[in-house]
FIGU-648265 format. One line per field, with one value per residue (C-alpha): residue number from 1; residue in three letters; x, y, z. Coordinates in pm, whole numbers, always signed. Layout:
BEGIN
seq <- (NUM; ...)
type <- (ALA; ...)
east <- (X; ...)
north <- (Y; ...)
up <- (Z; ...)
// end
This chain:
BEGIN
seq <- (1; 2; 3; 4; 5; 6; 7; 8; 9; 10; 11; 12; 13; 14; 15; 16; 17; 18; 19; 20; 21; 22; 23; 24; 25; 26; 27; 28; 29; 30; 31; 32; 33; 34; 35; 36; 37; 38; 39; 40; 41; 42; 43; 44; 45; 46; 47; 48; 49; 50; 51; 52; 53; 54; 55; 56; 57; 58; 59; 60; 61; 62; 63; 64; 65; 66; 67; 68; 69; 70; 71; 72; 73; 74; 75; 76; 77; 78; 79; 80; 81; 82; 83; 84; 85; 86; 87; 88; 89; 90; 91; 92; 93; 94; 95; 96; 97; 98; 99; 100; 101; 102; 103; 104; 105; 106; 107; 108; 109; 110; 111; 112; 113; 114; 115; 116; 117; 118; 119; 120; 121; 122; 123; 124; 125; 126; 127; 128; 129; 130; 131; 132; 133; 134; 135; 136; 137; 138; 139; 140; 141; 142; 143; 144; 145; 146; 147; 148; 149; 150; 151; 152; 153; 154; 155; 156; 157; 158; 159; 160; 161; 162; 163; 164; 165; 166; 167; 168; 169; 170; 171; 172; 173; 174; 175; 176; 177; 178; 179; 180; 181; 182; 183; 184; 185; 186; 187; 188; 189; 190; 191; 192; 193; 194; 195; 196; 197; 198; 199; 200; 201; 202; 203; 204; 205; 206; 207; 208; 209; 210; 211; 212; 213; 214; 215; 216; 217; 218; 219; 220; 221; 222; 223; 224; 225; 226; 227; 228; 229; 230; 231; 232; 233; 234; 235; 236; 237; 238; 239; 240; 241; 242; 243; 244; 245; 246; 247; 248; 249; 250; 251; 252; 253; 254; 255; 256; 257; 258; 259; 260; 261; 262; 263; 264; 265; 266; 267; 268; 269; 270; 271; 272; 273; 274; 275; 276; 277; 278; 279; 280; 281; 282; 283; 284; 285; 286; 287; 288; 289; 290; 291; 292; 293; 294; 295; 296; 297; 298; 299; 300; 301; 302; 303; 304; 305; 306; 307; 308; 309; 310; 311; 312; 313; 314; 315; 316; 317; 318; 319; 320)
type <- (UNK; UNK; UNK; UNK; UNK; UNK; UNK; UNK; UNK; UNK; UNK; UNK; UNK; UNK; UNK; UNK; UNK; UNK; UNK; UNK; UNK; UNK; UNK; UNK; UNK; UNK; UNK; UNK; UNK; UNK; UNK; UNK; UNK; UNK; UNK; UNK; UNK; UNK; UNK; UNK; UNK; UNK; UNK; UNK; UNK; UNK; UNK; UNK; UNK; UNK; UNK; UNK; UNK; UNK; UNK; UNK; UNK; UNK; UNK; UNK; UNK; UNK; UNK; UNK; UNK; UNK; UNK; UNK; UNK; UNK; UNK; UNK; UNK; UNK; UNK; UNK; UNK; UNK; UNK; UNK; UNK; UNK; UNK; UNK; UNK; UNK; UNK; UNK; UNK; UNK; UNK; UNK; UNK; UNK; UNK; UNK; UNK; UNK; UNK; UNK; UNK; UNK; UNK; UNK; UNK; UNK; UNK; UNK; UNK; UNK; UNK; UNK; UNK; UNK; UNK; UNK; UNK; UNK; UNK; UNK; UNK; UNK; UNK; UNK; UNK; UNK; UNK; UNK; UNK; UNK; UNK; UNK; UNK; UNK; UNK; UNK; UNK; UNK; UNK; UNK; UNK; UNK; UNK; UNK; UNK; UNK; UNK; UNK; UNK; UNK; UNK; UNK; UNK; UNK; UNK; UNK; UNK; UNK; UNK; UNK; UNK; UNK; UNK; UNK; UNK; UNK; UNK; UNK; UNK; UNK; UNK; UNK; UNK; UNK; UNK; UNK; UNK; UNK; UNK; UNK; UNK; UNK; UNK; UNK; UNK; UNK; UNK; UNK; UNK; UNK; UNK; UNK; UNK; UNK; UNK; UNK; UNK; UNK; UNK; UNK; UNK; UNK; UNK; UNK; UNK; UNK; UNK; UNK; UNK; UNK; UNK; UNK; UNK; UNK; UNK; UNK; UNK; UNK; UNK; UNK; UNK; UNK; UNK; UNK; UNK; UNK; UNK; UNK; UNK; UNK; UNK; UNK; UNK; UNK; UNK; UNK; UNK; UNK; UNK; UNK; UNK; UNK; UNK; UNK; UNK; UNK; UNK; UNK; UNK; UNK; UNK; UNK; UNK; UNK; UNK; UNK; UNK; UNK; UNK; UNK; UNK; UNK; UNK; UNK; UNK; UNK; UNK; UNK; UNK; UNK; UNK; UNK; UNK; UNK; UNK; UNK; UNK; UNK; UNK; UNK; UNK; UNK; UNK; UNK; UNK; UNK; UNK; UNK; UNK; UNK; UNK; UNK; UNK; UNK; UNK; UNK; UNK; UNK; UNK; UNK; UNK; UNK; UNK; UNK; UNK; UNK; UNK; UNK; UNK; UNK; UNK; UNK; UNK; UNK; UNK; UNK; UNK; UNK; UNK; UNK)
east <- (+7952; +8343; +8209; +7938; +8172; +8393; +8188; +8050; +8369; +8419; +8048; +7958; +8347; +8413; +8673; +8547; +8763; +8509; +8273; +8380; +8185; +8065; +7876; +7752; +7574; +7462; +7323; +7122; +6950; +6830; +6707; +6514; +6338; +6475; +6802; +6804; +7078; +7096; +7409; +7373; +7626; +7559; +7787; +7858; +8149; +8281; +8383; +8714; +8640; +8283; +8327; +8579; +8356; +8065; +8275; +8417; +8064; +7933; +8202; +8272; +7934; +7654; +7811; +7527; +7761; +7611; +7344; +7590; +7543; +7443; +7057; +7069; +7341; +7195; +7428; +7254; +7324; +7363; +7339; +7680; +7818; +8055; +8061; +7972; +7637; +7791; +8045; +7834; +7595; +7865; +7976; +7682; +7481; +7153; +7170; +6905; +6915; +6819; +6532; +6353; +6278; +5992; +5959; +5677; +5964; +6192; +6527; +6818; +7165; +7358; +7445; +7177; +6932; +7004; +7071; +6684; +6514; +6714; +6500; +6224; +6407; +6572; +6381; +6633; +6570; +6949; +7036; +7419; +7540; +7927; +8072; +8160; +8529; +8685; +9007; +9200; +8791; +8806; +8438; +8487; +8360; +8042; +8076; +8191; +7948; +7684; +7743; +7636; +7269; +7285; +7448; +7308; +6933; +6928; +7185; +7044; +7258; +7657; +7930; +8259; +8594; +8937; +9278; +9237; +9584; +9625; +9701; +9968; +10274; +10217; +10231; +9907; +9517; +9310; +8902; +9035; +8670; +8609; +8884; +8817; +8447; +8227; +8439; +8438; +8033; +8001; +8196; +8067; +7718; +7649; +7917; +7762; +7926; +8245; +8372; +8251; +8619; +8495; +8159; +8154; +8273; +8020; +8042; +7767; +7443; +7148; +6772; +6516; +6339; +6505; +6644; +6259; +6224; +6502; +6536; +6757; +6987; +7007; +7394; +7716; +7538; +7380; +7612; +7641; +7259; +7185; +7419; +7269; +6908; +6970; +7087; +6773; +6567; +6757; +7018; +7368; +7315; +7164; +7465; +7812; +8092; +8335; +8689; +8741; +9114; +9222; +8981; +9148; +8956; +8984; +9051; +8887; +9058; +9049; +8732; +8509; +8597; +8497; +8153; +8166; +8234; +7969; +7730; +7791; +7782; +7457; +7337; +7449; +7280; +6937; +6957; +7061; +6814; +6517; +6415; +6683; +6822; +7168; +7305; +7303; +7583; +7974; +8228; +8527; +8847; +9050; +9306; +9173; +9367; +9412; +9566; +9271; +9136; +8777; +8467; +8258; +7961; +7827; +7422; +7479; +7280; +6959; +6750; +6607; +6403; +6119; +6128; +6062; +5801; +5599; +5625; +5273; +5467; +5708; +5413; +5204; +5518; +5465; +5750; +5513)
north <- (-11681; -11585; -11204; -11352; -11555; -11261; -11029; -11233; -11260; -10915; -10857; -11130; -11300; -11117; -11159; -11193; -10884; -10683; -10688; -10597; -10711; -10379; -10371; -10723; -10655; -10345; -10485; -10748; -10530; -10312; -10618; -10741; -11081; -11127; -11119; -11441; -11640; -12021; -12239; -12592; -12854; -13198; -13453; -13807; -13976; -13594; -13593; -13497; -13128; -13084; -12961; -12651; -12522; -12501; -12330; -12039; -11984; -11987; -11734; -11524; -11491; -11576; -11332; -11145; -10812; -10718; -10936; -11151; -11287; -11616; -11664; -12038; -12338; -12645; -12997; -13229; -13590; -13854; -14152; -14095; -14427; -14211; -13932; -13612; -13544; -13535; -13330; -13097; -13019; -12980; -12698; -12538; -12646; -12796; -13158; -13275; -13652; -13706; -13994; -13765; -13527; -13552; -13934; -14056; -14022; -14333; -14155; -14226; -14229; -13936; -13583; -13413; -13587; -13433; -13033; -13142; -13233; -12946; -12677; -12783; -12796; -12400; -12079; -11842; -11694; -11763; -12085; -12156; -12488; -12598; -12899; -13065; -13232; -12866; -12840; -12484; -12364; -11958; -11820; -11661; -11978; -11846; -11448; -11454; -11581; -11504; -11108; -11097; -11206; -10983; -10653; -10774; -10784; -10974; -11227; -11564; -11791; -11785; -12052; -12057; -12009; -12137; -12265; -12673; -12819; -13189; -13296; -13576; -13398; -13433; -13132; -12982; -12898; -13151; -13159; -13432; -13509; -13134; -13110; -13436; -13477; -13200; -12922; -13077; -13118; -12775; -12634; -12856; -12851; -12538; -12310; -11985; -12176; -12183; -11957; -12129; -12174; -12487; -12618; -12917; -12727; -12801; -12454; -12228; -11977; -11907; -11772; -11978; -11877; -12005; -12345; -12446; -12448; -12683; -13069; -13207; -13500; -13746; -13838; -13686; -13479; -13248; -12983; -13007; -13066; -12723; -12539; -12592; -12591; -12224; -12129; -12224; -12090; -11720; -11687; -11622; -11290; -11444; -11629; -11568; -11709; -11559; -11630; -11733; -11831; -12211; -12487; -12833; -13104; -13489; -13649; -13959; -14255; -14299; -14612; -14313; -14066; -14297; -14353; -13976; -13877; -14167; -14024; -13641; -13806; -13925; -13569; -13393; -13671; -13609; -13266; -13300; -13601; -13646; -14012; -14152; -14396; -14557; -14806; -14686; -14888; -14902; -15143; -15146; -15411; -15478; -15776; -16099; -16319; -16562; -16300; -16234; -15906; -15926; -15710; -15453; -15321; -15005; -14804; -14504; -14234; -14173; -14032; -13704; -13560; -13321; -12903; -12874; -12599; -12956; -13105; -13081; -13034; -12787; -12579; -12582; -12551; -12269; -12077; -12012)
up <- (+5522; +5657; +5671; +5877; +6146; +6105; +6228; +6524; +6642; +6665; +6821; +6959; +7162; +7475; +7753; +8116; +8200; +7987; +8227; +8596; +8860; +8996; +8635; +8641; +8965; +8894; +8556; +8801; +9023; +8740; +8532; +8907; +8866; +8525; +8629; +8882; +8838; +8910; +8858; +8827; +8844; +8681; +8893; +8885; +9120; +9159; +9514; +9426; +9286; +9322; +9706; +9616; +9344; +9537; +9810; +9537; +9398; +9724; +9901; +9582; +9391; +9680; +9966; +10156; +10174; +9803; +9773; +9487; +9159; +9187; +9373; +9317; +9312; +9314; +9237; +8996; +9123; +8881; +9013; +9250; +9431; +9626; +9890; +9595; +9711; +10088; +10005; +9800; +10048; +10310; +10095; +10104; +9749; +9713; +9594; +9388; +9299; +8929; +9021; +9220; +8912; +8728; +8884; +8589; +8366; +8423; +8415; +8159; +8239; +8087; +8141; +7924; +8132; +8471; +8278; +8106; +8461; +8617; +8499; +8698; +9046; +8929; +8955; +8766; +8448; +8339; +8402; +8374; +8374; +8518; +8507; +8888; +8774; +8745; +8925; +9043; +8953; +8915; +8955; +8595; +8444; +8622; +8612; +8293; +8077; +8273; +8192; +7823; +7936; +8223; +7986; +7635; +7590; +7273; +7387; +7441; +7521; +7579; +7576; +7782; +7596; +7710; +7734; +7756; +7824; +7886; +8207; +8095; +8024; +7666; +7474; +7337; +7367; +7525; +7327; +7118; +6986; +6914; +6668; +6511; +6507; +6633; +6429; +6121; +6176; +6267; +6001; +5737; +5829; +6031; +5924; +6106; +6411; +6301; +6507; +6857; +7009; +7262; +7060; +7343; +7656; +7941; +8090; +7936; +8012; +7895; +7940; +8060; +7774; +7527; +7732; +7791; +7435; +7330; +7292; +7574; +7404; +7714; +7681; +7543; +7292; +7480; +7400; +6992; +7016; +7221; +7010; +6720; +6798; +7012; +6633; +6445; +6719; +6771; +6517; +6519; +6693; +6944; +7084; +7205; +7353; +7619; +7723; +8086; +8083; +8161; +8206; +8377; +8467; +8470; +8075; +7973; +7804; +7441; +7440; +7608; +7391; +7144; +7265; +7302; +6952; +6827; +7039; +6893; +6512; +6565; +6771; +6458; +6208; +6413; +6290; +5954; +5848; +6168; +6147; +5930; +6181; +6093; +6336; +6665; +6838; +6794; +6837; +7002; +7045; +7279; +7299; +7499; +7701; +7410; +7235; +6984; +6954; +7127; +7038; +7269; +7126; +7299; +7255; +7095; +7302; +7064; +7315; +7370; +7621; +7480; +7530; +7884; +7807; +7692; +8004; +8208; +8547; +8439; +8307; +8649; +8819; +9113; +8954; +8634)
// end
């Protein structure tokens, strides 16, 4: 099994930098309608960075001068309560409210909810997804892993690698619940993926193909749920990561990442035992006025939405 990981690494991790972008578009044109490219950027309350990631993809990877990279870049709204969907489209993206997908569907709050209902409001046969709260955003988180399924026919599906450092001055890596819950899973449970450097990083590609056949967890386990499921459905070849330098965004607070990591246990539990349902909730404390530690009891996210190739309107969608 270490031979195996081994050996992906050396195959199957690349560096941005190994693919110019000379190459990348010439790969494109040659591959025609099976090389469209849409980006799609899930956003909720991102007004602060959403705007200047738009503008790079749109004045680096859309310009007219060689026809660009990137046919499609359409902002996945949320539920937003501020300006992100203004500022989005004043950028130059497509915004696409969640509740106006697939509208028989009563929508669920969550980020694997707006990627799922995504793929019917995008045309491209790779579909790579970014996450809006990127700051100092370098169009390599697009370019980069976008090139193996432009250059690699039996690539299917390719995760971003980088550099997280925390934004607090402390010392360190931020992905606190990759280290301490979904690399233990992975390892433990799934140890061909072992050698994914950022198993939970929200920046990733892949074809159509295979996206339309995978489960969509609704919430924070979208990631860990994809990841595994693109392994039983293409193998190990069939992924890859590659490195795209330094990724900073905005960190959440430890009660979050709390929910987060419950929400990844039970992905991972789905997958290891379907229907055995444990307790789908956790509880929290924090200190009330009275001094006494107080309880909060959250939903874990159990939810997933079916394979979108299921889905009646994604099937007589004019795109098929």
């Amino acid at each position: 099994m270490l031979d195996d990981v081994e050996q992906w690494l050396r195959t199957r991790s690349w560096s941005a930098a190994d693919r110019p972008y000379a190459r990348l578009l010439a790969a494109k044109r040659a591959l025609g309608a099976n090389g469209t490219v849409s980006v799609v950027l899930p956003a909720l309350d991102e007004e602060a960075t959403v705007g200047a990631i738009v503008a790079a993809i749109r004045a680096e990877l859309m310009a007219p001068a060689d026809g660009g990279l990137v046919d499609e870049l359409v902002v996945m709204d949320s539920g937003s309560t501020d300006r992100t969907a203004e500022v989005a489209a004043a950028a130059g993206a497509r915004v696409v409210h969640r509740d106006e997908v697939l509208p028989r569907v009563p929508a669920l709050p969550g980020k694997g909810e707006v990627l799922w209902r995504s793929l019917l409001v995008t045309r491209g046969e790779i579909v790579c997804f970014v996450d809006a709260d990127l700051k100092d955003f370098d169009t390599a988180f697009v370019s980069g892993i976008v090139g193996p399924l432009l250059t690699e026919p039996d690539v299917e599906f390719v995760k971003a690698v980088y550099d997280r450092p925390l934004e607090t001055g402390t010392a360190g890596q931020g992905g606190r619940v990759t280290e301490l819950v979904a690399r233990p899973l992975l390892n433990l449970h799934w140890p061909l993926l072992a050698g994914f450097v950022q198993p939970l990083g929200g920046e990733y590609a892949a074809r159509r193909s295979l996206l339309e056949r995978l489960p969509f967890p609704v919430g924070y386990g979208v990631e860990l749920g994809l990841l595994v499921d693109a392994l039983h459905t293409v193998g190990l070849a069939g992924l890859a990561q590659v490195d795209v330098g330094v990724r900073r965004h905005r960190h959440q607070d430890d009660r979050a990442l709390g929910r987060m990591a419950a929400s990844i246990y039970r992905t991972a539990q789905l997958r290891l035992a379907r229907g055995h349902l444990v307790r789908p909730r956790l509880t929290q404390f924090d200190r009330g006025e009275d001094g006494a530690f107080e309880p909060r009891t959250y939903g874990v996210d159990t939810e997933e939405r079916p394979p979108m190739g299921e889905i009646r309107e994604y099937v007589e969608r004019p795109a098929a």
